[in-house]
N, C-alpha and C positions, 0 to 999 in steps of 0.2 A: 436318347434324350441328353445324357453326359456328353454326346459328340459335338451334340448342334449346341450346347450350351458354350462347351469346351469354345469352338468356333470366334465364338460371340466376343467371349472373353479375350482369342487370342489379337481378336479383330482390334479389340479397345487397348492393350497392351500395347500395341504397336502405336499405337493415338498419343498416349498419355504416358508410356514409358519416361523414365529421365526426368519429369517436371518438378520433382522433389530432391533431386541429388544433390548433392554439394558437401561440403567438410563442416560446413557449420552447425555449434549446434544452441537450439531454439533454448532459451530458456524463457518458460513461461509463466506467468502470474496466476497462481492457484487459489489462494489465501490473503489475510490481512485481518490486522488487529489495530482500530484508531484511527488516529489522524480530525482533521477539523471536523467539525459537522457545520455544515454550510447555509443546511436549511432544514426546518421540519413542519408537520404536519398532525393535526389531531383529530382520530377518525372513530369516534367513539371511543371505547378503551384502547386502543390502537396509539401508538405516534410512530410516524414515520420519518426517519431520520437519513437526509441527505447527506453524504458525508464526504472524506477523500477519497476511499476506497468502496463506495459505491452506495445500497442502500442498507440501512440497517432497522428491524420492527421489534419495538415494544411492545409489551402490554404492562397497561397503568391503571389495570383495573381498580391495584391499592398503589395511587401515586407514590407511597412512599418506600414502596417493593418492588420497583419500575424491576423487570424480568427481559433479558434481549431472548427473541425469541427464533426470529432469522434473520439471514444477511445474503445479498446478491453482492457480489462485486464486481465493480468495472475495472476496465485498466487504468482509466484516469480518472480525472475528481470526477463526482457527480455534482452537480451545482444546485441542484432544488428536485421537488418532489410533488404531484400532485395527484392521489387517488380518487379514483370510481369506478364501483360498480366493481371491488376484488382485481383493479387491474392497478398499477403503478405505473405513471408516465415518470422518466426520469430526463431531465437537464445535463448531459451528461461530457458537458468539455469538447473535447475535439472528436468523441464519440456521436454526438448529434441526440438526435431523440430517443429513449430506449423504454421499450414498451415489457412490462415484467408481471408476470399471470402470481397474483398471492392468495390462488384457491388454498395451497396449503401455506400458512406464513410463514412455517419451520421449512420449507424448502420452495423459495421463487423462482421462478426461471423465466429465463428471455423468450418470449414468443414474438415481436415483431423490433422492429428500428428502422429511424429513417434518419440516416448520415448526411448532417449538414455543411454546408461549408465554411461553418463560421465556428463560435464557440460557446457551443448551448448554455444558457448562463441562468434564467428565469422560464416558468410556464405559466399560463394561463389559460385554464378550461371554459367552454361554454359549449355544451350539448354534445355534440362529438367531433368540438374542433379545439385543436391545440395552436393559440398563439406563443411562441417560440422568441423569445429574446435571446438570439444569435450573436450575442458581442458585434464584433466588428462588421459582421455582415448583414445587420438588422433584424429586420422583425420575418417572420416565417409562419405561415398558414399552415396549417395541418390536419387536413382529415385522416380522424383515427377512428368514424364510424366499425371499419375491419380490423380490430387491433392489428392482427398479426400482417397487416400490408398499410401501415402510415401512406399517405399520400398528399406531397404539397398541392395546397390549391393556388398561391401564390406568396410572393416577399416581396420585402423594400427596403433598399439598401439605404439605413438614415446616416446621416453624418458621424453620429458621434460614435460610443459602443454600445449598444443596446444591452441593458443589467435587468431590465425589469422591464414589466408588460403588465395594463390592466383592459377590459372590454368594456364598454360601453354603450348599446344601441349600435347604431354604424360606426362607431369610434375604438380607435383601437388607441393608447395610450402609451409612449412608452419613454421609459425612464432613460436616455441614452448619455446618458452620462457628462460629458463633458460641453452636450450639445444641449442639455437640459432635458424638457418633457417633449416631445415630436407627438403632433395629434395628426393622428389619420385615417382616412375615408376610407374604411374597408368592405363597405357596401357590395362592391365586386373585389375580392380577395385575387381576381386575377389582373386586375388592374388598379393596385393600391394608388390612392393620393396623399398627398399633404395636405391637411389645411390650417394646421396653426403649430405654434411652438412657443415652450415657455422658455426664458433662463433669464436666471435670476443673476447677472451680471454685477451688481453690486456688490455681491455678498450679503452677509445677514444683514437684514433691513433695519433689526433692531439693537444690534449691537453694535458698543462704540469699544475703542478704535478700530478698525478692518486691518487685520494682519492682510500678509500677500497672501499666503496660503486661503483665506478667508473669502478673496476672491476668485478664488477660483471655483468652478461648478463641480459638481459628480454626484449627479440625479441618480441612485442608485435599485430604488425600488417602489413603485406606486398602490395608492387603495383609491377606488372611486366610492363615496357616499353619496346620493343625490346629484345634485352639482355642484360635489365637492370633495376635489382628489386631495388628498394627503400624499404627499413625496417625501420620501427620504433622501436627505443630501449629505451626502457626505462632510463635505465642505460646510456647508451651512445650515444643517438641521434638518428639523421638521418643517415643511413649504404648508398652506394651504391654499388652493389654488380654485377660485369658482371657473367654474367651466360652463356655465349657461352657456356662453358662446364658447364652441372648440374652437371655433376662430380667432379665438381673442381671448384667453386663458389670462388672468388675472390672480397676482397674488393677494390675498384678505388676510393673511397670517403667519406666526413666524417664531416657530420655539428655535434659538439658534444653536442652546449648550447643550451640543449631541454630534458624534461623528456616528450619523444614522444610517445603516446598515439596510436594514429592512424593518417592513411594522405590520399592524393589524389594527384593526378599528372595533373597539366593544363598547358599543352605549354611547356616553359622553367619554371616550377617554382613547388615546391612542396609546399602544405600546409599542416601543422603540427599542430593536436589538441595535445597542449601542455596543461602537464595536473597538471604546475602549474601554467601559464599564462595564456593562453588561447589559441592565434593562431600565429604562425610563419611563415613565408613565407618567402623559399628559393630558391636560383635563382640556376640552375642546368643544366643550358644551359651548362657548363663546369664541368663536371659528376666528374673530377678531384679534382675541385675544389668550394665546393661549399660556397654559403657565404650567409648570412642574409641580405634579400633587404628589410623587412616588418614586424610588428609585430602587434597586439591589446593586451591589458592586459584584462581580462574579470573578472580579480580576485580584483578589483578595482571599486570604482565607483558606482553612483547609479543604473547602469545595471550589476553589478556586479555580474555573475555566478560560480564563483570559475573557475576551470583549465578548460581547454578542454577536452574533452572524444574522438569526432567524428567531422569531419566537409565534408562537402558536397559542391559542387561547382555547379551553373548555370549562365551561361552567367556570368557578373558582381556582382555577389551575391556569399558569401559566409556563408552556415550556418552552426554556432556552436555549436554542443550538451554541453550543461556545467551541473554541479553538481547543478540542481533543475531549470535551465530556458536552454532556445533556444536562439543565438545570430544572429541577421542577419548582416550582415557587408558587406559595397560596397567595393569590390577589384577594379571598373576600376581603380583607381592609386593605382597598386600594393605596393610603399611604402610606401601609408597610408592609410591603411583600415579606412572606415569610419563607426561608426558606424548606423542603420539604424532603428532597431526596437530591442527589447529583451523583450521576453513573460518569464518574474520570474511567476514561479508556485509555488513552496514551495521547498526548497532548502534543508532544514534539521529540520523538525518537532518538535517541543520540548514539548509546552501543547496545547490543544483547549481547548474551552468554545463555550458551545451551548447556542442561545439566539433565541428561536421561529424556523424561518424556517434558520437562520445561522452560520454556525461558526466561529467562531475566532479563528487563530491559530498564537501563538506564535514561530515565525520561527527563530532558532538562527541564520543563518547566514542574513537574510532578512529584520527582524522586524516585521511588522503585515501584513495578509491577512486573507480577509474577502470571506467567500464561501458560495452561494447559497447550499441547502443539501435540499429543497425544493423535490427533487428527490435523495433520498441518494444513489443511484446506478449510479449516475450522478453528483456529483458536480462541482458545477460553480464558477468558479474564478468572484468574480463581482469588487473588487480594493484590493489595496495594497498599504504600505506604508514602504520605507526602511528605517531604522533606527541605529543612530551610535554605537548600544548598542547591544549583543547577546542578544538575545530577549529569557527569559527564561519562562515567565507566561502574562496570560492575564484576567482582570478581565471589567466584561461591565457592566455599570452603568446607564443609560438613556440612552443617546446620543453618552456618552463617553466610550472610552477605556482605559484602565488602564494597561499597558505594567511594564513590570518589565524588565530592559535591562540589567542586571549584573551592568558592572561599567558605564553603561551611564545613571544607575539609571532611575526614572520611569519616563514615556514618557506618558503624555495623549494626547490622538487624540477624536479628532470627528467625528464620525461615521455615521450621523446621512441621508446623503448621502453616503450609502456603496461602489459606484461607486469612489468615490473620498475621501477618508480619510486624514485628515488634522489637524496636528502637532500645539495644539494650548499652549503646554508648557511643560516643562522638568525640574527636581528639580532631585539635585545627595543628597540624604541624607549619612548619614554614613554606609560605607559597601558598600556590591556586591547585587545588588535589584536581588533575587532569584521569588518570591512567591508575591502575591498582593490580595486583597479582599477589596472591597468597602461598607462602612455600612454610611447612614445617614450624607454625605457628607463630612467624612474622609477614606483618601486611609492606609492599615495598610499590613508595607511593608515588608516581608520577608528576613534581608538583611544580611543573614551571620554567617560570626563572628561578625558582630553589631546587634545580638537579631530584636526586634522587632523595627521601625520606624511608626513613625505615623505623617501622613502630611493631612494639611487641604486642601479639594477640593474642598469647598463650592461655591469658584469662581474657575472653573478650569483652566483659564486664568492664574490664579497667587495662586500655590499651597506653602503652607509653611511648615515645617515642627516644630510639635506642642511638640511630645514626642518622648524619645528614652529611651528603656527596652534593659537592656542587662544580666539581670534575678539577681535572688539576691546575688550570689556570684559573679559578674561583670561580668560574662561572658557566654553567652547566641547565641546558634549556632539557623540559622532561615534560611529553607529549604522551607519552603510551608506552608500555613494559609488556616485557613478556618474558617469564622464566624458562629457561632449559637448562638442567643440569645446573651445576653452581655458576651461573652466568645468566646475568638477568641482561636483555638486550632492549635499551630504551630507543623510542623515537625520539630525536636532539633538536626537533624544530630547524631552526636555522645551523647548527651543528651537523646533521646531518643523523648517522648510526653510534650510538658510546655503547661500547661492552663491557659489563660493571662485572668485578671478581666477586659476589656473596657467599661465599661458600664461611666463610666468620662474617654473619650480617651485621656484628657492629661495629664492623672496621672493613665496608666494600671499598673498592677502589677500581677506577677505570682504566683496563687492559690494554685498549685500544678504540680510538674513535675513527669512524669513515666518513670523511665532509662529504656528501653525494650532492647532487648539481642545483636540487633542490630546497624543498621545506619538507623534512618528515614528519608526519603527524603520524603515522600507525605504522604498526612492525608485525609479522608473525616468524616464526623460526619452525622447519620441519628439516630432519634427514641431512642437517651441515650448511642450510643456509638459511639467510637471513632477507625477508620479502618485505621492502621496504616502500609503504604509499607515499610518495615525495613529492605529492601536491602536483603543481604544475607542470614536474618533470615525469610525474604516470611513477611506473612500476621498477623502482631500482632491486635487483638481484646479486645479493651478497654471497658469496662464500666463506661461511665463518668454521670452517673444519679446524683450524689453527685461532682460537678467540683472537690468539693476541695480535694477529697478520690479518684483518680482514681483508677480501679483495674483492673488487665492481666484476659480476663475472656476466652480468647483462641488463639490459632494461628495455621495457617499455612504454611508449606512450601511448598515454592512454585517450588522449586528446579531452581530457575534462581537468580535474584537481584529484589528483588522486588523496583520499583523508584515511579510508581506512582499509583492510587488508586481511581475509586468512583464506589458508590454504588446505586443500582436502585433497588428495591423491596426487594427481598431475596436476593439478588446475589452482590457479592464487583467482581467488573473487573481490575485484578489489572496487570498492565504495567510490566511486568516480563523482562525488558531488553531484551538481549539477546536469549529470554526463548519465548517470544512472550507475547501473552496474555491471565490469567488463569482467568477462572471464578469460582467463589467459592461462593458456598453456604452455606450463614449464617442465615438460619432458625432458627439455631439453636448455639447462638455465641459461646459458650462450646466448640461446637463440629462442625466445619467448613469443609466441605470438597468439593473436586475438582468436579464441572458439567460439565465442559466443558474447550476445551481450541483450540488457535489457536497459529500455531508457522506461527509468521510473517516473512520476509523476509529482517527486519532489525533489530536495536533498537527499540523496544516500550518503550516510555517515559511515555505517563499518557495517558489515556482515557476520554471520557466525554459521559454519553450515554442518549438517545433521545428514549422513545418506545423500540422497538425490534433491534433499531441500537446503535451500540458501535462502536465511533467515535476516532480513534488509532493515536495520535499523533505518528507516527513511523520513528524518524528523516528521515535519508538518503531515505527513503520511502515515504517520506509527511505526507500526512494525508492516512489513511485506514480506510474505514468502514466495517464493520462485522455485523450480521445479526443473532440473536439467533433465528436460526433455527424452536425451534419450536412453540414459541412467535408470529412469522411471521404465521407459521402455523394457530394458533388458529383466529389472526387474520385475516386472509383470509377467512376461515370461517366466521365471523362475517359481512364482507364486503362483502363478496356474498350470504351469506343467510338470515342476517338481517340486510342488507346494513346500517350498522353501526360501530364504531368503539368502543370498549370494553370497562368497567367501567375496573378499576385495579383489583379489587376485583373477576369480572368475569375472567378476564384474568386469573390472578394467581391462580383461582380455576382450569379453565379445562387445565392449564399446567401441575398443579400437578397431577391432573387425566392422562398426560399421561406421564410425566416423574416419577411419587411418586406411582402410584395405580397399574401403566403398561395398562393399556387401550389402545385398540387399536385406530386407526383415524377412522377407521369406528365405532368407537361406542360411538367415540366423535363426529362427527359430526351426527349422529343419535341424538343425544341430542339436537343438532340445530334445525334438520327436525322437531322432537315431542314435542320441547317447544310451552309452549304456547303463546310463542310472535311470534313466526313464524307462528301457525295458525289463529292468530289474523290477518294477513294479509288475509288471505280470497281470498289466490290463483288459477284463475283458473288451469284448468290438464296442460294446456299447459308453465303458468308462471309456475308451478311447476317442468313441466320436463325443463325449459330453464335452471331454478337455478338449479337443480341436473347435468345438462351440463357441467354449469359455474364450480361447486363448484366442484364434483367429476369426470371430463375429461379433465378439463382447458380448454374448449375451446364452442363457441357458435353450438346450431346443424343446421346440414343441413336439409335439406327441407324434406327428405326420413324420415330420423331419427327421426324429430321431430312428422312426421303423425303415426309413427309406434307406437312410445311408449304414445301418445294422444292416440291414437285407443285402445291401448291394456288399458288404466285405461279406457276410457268409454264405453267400452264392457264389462269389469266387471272383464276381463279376468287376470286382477294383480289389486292392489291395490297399493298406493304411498309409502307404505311400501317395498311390493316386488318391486317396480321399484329403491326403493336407494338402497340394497343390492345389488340388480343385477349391476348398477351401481359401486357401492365402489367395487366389486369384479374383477371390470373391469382393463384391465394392463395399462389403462393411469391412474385411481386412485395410481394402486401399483405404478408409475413412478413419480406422485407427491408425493407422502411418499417418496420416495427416496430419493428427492432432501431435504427432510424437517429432513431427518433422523430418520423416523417413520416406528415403524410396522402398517402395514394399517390391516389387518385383522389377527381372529386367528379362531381356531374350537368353540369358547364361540358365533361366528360372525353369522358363519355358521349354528350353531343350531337357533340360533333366525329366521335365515331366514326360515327354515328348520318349526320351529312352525307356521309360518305365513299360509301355508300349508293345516295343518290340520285343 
């Protein structure tokens, strides 16, 4: 039976050999904390929250003890959210439709998706078909009768970009934005029509004067009442539009003071995610005339979420999707929402700092939050602390935190209770507080166009400020620090690299400055040199073995902005804006070039990386964590076969063995099996087949399994040699290589097995 299996396998080897090889390596999106919430939903005690990072579920059962309870993540935004029936439809960006099972809501998982070609932005349910507001590509039919197999029944590509979608009888409704409302004949979904369309061309009808911006359209999200949709316009409010004829759609009314996001209709009253305030509630009992009974500001305040995106209604409850937290707010007195709870997650990421099992992340619109990473495919919000300052850098020092807050300059807190962080003093030196780094009981402050600032925080109660470097021609640009040794190495903005003498912090002085071709906004320094993110110009390579001589010893580009920069082993992971985030290997600092890279789904600002995770300050995204790929790999190995966690020096050897040599995983983990620290263990046949389960099928064996492949080593009839081959040739091995981005085997594999044999 092992021959003709054997066979089978070597048959498919030959097929599929090579398809996985190459030098590069994957880094993948595992995790994430924040970012906007875009839309939500209330489903009994449930809210379900659409976000940047995918979906995320409450229970509200005591709205004012809102509990997150799980989270699905995509790779890009998720745009809206619509459940039934325990299943989650998600709106999910350039991912298209994502179909997610919430039998358990602590742990979701994807069972079906149908990839659009547009960019999923709204849903609308009716029985078991999903109307799909596709942006640019229009509107999109979807039978999801089979969750796990979506299937379009037909589309129609509208002019404008389609945001929103509502259903009506034969009429499908949709919000397209700059084209107004598109009505259409969806009676045959395989043959959509048009048969009418609104826009409101004017602008607001009832307001005087009409700025430009005023006329312009962006229909962004619809409700049908009777015959009578409510649109959200961006540009011009709340629309009421009678629709007795789809043909002939007609505006009856017109709240105009609202940049309307999206709404919901309760009673007489619409409410309005206003998406620079927050929530609006208008009375529309008189469809004619409607008028403003209610408001909350969310853009304001210690629960301060920025505008509104989405809001959702239960009983007396009102919840608010806002740009990095959730609002809960009591409507029973409609003209004054009260507010009730607000879960701030991270609003717009700027830097973290890893400290053991947590992170700090410097939140500009927020101030500080402190995150369990204890589980980096899970992190845990454990406190937070708002702050009156954009919060651009964070450095941790014992107990304390050391916030750089632009102009509300730096902010220490005490962390020392990550549950409750607590504001135990604030000093504005000269400048805009950018960048911070703590050495020996002075904080040294990255502040601008005022150079370098240095305050003493020996008492952190009452911090002074000692010295101020504004470089030797008086003026001195200070983007980001980083200490080594008594030389602290700022990023110079437009200057370039300055390397400041601290070793007497109140009399530093600049050593030596590097103009590099760039803008430097972030530095890190390991092992003599100096990794400079120089914006436009990607990745400058300093060598500062001599501070006072620095010299350009390579770069490169990165082809985004490069802003921020740190580096772990061989590799600088440098915050590429726009660009996402590039991994570059500098083994070799001469000659630097690209390993890997991940395009994020917002800004990447700076990174901080822990192990095999690289922790992506990604503002409007929160935080993201990434996973190199095959770092994780090696270590997994390690943890199931010599339940151990790796010296660096191992690590970086058998990486190189499979990203530098091309080694396959089976012939790296072969290395595992035949060390001799593995047979120092002294396993019997049966621990030995449990770990080659573990390690090359991912999973523990069953009771069949495990007496089979026991029987065949104590018969004589394989040895534990042939049983890992057979093994790694197996397709849950090839299925782990996949995920890891690894060739698992090649014909160099096969032959060894092959000799075993004879």
């Amino acid at each position: 039976m092992v021959r003709s299996v054997l066979k089978l396998i070597i048959i498919l080897i030959f097929s599929v050999s090579g398809l996985l090889g190459g030098a590069k390596i994957a880094l993948n999106k595992i995790g994430a904390f924040g970012g906007i919430y875009n839309d939500i939903q209330s489903n009994g005690d449930i809210i379900y929250a659409a976000t940047a990072n995918g979906l995320e579920i409450f229970d509200v059962k005591n709205p004012s003890k809102a509990k997150l309870m799980g989270s699905f993540y995509t790779q890009g935004y998720t745009k809206a959210v619509i459940v039934k029936n325990n299943i989650a439809y998600l709106a999910a960006d350039k991912e298209g439709l994502l179909v997610i099972n919430l039998a358990d809501k602590r742990n979701p998982f994807l069972i079906g998706k149908y990839d659009t070609d547009g960019i999923a932005t709204s849903i609308f349910m009716r029985k078991n078909i999903i109307y799909l507001a596709d942006g640019d590509k229009g509107l999109k039919i979807i039978d999801v009768s089979n969750p796990s197999i979506p299937k379009l029944l037909g589309k129609f590509n509208t002019k404008g970009r389609a945001d929103g979608v509502a259903v009506k009888g034969k009429y499908a409704y949709v919000a397209d934005f700059s084209n107004g409302v598109e009505i259409l004949d969806i009676s045959n979904p395989s043959s959509i029509k048009k048969v009418g369309n609104f826009m409101n061309t004017e602008g607001a009808k009832y307001r005087a004067p009409i700025t430009e911006e005023e006329k312009n359209v962006g229909a962004k999200s619809i409700v049908i009442d009777g015959n009578l949709a409510y649109v959200a316009d961006y540009y011009t409010g709340l629309q009421i539009l009678d629709i007795s004829n789809p043909a002939h759609p007609v505006m009856i009314g017109n709240y105009p003071k609202t940049k309307a996001f999206k709404l919901v209709k309760k009673g007489d009253y619409v409410l309005i995610a206003d998406n620079d305030t927050g929530l609006k509630i208008v009375n529309v009992s008189n469809p004619y005339s409607p008028r403003l009974v209610g408001e909350y500001n969310t853009a304001i305040g210690y629960s301060s979420g920025g505008g509104g995106n989405a809001v959702a209604v239960k009983g007396n409850y009102a919840y608010l999707a806002n740009n990095g937290s959730g609002t809960i707010l009591d409507i029973s007195n409609i003209s004054h929402p009260r507010l009730v709870a607000a879960y701030n997650s991270c609003g717009k990421a700027w830097n973290v700092t890893i400290k053991g099992n947590k992170a700090y992340i410097a939140d500009f619109n927020y101030g500080l939050e402190i995150v369990d990473i204890s589980n980096a495919a899970k992190p845990k919000l454990l406190g937070s602390y708002k702050l009156d300052g954009e919060a651009y850098s964070v450095a941790i020092d014992g107990d304390y935190a050391y916030v750089a807050a632009y102009d509300g300059g730096l902010k220490i807190l005490n962390v020392k209770n990550p549950y409750a962080p607590k504001l135990v003093s604030s000093i504005k030196p000269a400048g805009s507080a950018m960048g911070v780094a703590v050495k020996d009981g002075f904080a040294f402050v990255a502040s601008h166009s005022f150079g370098l600032q240095v305050i003493n925080v020996k008492n952190p109660y009452a911090p002074y400020v000692v010295a101020g470097l504004r470089g030797n021609n008086g003026k001195m640009y200070a983007e980001a620090i980083k200490i080594v040794g008594n030389f602290a190495y700022i990023a110079g903005f437009y200057d370039g690299l300055h390397i400041v003498d601290i070793s007497n912090p109140v009399r530093p002085f600049v050593v030596a400055t590097l103009d590099t071709p760039g803008s430097a906004f972030g530095v890190d320094v390991k092992n003599g040199y100096a990794y400079v993110a120089d914006y436009g110009q990607g990745l400058q390579i300093v060598d500062v073995s001599n501070p006072a001589a620095p010299k350009l010893k390579g770069n490169y580009n990165t082809n985004g902005y490069a802003y921020g920069v740190s580096v772990e082993g061989k590799y600088a992971y440098v915050a590429d804006y726009h660009m996402g985030v590039k991994m570059v290997d500098i083994s070799n600092p001469s000659k630097p070039f690209l390993r890997g890279k991940y395009k994020t789904n917002s800004l990447s600002i700076n990174t901080a990386v822990k192990g095999n995770h690289i922790f992506v300050a990604n503002s409007f995204s929160g935080l993201q964590v990434l996973e190199n790929s095959v770092s994780a790999f090696v270590m997994r190995l390690y943890k199931n076969i010599l339940t151990r966690t790796p010296q660096q020096a191992g690590l970086d050897f058998w990486v190189s063995q499979l990203v530098d040599k091309g080694k396959t995983a089976t012939w790296v983990a072969r290395g595992f099996f035949v060390s001799k620290e593995f047979k120092s263990l002294n396993l019997s046949d049966e621990e030995f087949v449990k770990r080659a389960y573990t390690t090359l099928l991912g999973r523990a064996p069953d009771k069949g399994g495990l007496d089979y492949w026991v029987g065949q080593l104590k018969s004589g009839k394989l040895n534990r040699d042939q049983v890992f081959y057979l093994f790694s040739f197996s397709k849950e091995f090839a299925g782990i290589c996949k995920k890891y981005g690894i060739k698992n085997y090649d014909q160099n594999d096969i032959k060894a097995y092959e000799s075993l044999k004879k």
